[in-house]
N, C-alpha and C positions, 0 to 999 in steps of 0.2 A: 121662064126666068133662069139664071145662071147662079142668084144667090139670091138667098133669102134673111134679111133680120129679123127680130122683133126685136122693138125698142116700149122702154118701160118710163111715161114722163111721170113721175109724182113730185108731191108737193104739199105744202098748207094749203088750205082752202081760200081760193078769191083770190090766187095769184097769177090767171092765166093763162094755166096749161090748155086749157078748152080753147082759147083763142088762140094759142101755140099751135096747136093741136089743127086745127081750121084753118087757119093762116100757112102754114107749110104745105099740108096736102090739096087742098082746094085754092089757096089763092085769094081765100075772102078773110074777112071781118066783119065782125058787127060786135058793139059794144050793148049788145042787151041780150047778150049768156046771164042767165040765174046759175046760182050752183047744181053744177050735177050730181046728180045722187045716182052712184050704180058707176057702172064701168059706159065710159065712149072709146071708141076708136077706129082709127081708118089706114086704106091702104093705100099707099106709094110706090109707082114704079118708075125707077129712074137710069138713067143710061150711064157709065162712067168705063171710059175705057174697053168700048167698044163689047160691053156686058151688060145684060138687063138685070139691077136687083130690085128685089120687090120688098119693101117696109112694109109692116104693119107695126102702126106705136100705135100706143098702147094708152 
């Protein structure tokens, strides 16, 4: 990769970031996330400008 983030979602609890979170990287949803206790997160690599950056939120 060419660049690298990390991105940081937070928030109140039950508002979504897990399905944010699923939803961007993967593509899916499912509306029967319980709350997460502990840390989730995943990685995205995506193309802009002719450069590979790789996400991981967090």
């Amino acid at each position: 990769f060419d660049y690298m983030f990390k991105l940081l979602i937070i928030g109140n609890s039950s508002v979504g970031k897990t399905s944010f979170l699923f939803r961007y990287a993967d593509d899916s949803f499912t509306s029967a996330f319980v709350s997460t206790v502990g840390i989730d997160f995943k990685v995205k690599t995506v193309f802009r400008n002719e450069k590979r950056i790789k996400l991981q939120i967090w």
